[in-house]
C-alpha positions in Angstrom: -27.5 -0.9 12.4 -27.8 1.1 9.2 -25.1 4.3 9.2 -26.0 7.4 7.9 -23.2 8.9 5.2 -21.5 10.9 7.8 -21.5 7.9 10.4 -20.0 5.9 7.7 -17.3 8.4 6.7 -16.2 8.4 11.3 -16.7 4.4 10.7 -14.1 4.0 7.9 -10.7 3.3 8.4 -8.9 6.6 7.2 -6.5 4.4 5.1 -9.6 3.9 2.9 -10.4 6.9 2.5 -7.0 8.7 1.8 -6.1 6.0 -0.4 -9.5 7.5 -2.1 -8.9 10.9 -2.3 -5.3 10.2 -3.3 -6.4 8.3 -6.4 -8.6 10.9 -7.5 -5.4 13.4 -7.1 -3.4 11.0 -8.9 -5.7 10.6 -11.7 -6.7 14.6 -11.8 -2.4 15.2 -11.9 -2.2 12.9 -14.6 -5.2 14.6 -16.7 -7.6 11.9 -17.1 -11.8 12.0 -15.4 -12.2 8.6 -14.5 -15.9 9.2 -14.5 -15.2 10.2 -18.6 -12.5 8.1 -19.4 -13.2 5.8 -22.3 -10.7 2.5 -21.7 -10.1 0.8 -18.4 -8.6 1.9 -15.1 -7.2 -0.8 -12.6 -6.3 -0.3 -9.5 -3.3 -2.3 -7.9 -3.3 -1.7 -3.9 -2.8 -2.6 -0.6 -3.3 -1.2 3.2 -1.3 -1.8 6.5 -2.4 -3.3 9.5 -6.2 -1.1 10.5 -5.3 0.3 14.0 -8.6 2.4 14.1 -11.3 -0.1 14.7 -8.9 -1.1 17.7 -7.7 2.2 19.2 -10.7 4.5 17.9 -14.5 2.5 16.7 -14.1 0.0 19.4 -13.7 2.1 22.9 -16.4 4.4 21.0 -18.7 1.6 20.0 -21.3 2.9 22.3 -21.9 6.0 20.0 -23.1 3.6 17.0 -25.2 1.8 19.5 -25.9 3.2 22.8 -28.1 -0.4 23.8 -24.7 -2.1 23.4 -23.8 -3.5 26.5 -21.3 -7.0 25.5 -17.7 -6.6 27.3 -16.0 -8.2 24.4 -15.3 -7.2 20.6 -17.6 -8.9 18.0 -18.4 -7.3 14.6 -22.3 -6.9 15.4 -21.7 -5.2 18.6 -20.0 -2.6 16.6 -22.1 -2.2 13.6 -21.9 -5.6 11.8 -21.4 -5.1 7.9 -20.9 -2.2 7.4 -18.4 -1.8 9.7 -17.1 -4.3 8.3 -17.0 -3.0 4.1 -15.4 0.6 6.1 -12.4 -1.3 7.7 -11.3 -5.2 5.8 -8.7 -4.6 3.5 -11.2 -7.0 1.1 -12.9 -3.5 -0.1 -9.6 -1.3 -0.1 -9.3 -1.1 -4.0 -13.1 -1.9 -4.8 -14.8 1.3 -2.7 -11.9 3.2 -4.9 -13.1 1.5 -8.3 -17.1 2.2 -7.5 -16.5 5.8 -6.6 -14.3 6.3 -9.5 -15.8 4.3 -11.8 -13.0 2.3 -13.1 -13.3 -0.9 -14.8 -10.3 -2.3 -15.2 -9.0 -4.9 -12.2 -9.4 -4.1 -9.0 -7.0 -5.9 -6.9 -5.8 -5.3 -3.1 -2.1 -6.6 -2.5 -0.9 -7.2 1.0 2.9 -8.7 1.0 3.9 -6.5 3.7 6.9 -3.8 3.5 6.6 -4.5 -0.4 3.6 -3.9 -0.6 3.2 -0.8 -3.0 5.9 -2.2 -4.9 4.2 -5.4 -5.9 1.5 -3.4 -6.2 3.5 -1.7 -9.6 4.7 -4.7 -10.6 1.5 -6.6 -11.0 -0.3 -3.6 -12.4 2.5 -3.6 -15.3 1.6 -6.6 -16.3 -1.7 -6.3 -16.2 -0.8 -3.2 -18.5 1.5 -5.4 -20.5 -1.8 -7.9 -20.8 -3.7 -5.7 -22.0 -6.2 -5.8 -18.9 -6.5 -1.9 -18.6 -5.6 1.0 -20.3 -4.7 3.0 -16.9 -3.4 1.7 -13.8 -3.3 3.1 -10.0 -0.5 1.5 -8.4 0.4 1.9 -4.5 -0.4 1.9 -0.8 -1.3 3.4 2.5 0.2 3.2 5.9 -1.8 5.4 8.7 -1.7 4.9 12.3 -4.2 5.9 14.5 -3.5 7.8 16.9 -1.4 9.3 14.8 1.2 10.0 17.4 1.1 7.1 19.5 4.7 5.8 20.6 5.7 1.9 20.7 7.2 -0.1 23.3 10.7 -1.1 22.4 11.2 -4.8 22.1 14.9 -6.9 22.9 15.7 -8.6 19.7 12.2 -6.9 17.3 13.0 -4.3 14.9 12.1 -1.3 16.3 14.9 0.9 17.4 15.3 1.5 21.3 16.4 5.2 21.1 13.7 6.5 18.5 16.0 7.2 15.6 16.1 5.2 12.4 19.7 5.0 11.0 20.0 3.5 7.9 23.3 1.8 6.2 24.7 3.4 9.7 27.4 1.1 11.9 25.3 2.7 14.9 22.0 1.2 13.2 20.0 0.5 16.2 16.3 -0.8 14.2 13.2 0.9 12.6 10.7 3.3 13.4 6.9 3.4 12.1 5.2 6.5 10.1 2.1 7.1 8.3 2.0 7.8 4.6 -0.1 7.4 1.3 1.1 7.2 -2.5 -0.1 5.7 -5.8 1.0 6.1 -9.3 -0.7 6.2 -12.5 0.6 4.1 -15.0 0.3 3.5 -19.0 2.0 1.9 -21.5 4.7 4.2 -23.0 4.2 4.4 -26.6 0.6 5.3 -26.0 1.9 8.2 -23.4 3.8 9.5 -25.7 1.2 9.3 -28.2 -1.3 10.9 -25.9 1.5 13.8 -24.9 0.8 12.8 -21.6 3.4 14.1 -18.2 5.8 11.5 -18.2 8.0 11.6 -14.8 9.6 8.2 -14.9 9.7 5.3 -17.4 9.8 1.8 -15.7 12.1 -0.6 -17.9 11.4 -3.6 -16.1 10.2 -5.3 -12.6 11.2 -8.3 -10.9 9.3 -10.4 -7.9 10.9 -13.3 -6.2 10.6 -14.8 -2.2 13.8 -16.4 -0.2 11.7 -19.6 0.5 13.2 -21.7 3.3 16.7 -20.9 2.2 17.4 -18.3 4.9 18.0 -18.1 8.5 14.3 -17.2 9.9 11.0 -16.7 9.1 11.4 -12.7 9.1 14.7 -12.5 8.0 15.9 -11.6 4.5 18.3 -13.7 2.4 21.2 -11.4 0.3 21.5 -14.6 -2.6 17.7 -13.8 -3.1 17.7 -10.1 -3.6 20.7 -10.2 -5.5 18.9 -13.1 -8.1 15.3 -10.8 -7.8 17.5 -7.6 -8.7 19.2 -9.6 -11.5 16.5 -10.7 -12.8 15.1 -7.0 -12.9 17.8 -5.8 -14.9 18.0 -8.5 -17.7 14.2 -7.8 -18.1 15.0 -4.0 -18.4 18.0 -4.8 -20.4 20.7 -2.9 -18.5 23.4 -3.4 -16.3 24.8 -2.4 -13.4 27.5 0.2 -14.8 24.7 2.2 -16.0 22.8 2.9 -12.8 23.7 6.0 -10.8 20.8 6.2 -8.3 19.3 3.7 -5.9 16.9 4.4 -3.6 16.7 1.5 -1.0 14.1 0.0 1.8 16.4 1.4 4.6 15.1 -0.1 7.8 18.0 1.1 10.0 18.1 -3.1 11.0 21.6 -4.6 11.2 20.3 -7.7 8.9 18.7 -4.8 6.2 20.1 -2.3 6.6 
């Protein structure tokens, strides 16, 4: 089956394509064409779960091939390939890189809830590397429908009431939203050479796992955040009387938080 452009564009997971027009905002805020730029752009990225193949291209499969008749989900009864390049997270960050033309690394992260934070971590070293000269660094979450509920779960971490309460006593578990966000990055002596917009500087980054040294699988371990978060701050060469803000994964869970 061969889409046209616009069957594509219905085809694609819209976490692709947000995550596309967002770099191009990103990049445009920033002040830099990529399609002029003359060093090298990487992307750092990653993409949630793809709910609209399940809940959207597969009970609709019959409108990219009315002849299609099997009863069960295979990729060439809904449109083979390129299906395929629209919806595995595999071409998240390279579809970005072609339209954009950026040469730098293209790289699509998936390490779940820390996803888009990896995502800066890695693409500061590549910085640091010298690998590119630019960086996108980020993620998408969208879930299609966009207003679908969830069935609560005894013992999952999903609240039961619909309310997400974090640091509260009354913390009850998480809800799910949709969102999009990447940042461009650069090293800092050539953005303040350049005069570019500087909102933040990043001092340092840390990445770490738990291993086996915690109670389950999905559960965190507070020795190995507090050595990860350590570890941050000797890199950035501060400590902990000089932070004033901290912004925090607050799932509303009683073992996060």
């Amino acid at each position: 089956i061969e889409f046209s452009g616009r069957e594509f564009a219905l085809a694609m997971d819209p976490q692709q394509r947000l995550l596309l027009e967002c770099a191009w905002e990103s990049l445009e805020d920033a002040g830099y064409d990529p399609l002029n730029y003359n060093g090298a752009i990487g992307i750092y990225a990653g993409a949630a779960m793809n709910t609209y193949i399940f809940n959207n291209l597969y009970p609709n499969r019959h409108q990219f091939d009315p002849n299609e008749t099997l009863q069960t989900l295979t990729l060439d009864s809904m449109g083979g390939f390129q299906l395929m390049v629209a919806n595995d997270k595999d071409y998240l960050t390279t579809r970005i890189s072609y339209k954009l033309n950026l040469t730098g690394p293209s790289v699509n992260l998936q390490t779940a809830c820390s996803t888009s934070l990896v995502a800066v971590h890695v693409a500061c070293k590549s910085l640091l590397n010298g690998e590119c000269d630019l960086a996108l660094a980020g993620g998408v979450s969208v879930r299609v429908p966009e207003k679908q509920g969830y069935l609560y779960q005894e013992g999952m971490i999903v609240s039961n009431d619909g309310h997400c309460r974090a640091f509260d006593a009354e913390a009850k578990g998480t809800i799910f939203g949709s969102g999009v966000g990447l940042v461009v990055l650069k090293r800092l002596e050539e953005a303040i050479a350049d005069r570019d917009q500087i909102y933040a500087v990043i001092k340092g980054s840390a990445m770490a796992n738990d291993g086996a040294t915690k109670v389950g699988y999905l559960a965190p371990n507070g020795e190995g955040q507090a050595r990860v978060v350590a570890e941050a701050m000797a890199i950035a060469n501060i400590t902990a009387d000089t932070i004033n803000y901290i912004e925090a994964h607050g799932t509303g869970t009683r073992a996060n938080s």
